[in-house]
N, C-alpha and C positions, 0 to 999 in steps of 0.2 A: 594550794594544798587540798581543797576539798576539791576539784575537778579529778584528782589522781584519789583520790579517797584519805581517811584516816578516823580513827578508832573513835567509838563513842569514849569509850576512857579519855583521849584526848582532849573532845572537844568539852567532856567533862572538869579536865583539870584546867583549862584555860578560862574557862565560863567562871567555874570559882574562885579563881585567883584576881580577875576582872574586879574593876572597881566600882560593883555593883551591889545592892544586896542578894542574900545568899537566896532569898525565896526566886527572886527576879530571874537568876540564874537558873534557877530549876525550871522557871515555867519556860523562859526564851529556850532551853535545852529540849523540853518536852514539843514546843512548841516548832522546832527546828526539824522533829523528825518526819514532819506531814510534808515537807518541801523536797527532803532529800530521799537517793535513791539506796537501800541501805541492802547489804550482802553481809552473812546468807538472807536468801531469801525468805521473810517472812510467814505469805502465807493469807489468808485472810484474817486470819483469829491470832491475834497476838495481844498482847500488854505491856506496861512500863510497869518493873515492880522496884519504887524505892528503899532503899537500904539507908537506914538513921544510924548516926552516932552510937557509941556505945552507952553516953550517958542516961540514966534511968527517966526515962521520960521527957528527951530527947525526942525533936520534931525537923531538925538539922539535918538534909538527907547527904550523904557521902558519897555514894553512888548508885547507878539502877541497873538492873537486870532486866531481859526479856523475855517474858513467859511466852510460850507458843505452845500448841500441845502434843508438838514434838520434844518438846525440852525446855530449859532456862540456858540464856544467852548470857554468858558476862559482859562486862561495857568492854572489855577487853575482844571478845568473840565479834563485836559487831562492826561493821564497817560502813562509812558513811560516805558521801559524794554528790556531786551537784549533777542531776538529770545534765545530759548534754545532748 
C-alpha cells in the first residue's frame, strides 16, 4: 500500500484506530513523514499544523494539515509512499 502511495488521511485514520495511545499515534505519524516520499511536493519550508477536538481545551489532535508558503495541504491533499 504505501509503495503505490496513500493519503495522509489514511495513514491518519489507521494510526488512530491502532491499539496504541492517541499521543503515541500522533508522534509515530509525525515521525513517519521524514521517511517517506510525499506528493505534491513540498518544498523546503513546510510544517505540520494540528487540528484538536472540538472540545474546549482539548489537546486530542484529529487531524493535521500542511502549511507551506504556497498554501495549506489537507491530510486529504497529501500523498505518502515508500522512497523506491
Amino acid at each position: 500500500m504505501l509503495v503505490e502511495g496513500m493519503s495522509l488521511a489514511t495513514l491518519m485514520d489507521t494510526m488512530f484506530s491502532a491499539p496504541i495511545a492517541h499521543r503515541d499515534a500522533v508522534r509515530y505519524i509525525a515521525t513517519a513523514l521524514d521517511d517517506l516520499a510525499i506528493t505534491p511536493e513540498l518544498g523546503p519550508i513546510w510544517h505540520l499544523r494540528y487540528l484538536y477536538d472540538d472540545q474546549p481545551g482539548s489537546l486530542r489532535v484529529v487531524d493535521m494539515e500542511v502549511a507551506t508558503p504556497a498554501g495549506t495541504l489537507s491530510s486529504h491533499d497529501v500523498w505518502l509512499r515508500l522512497p523506491v
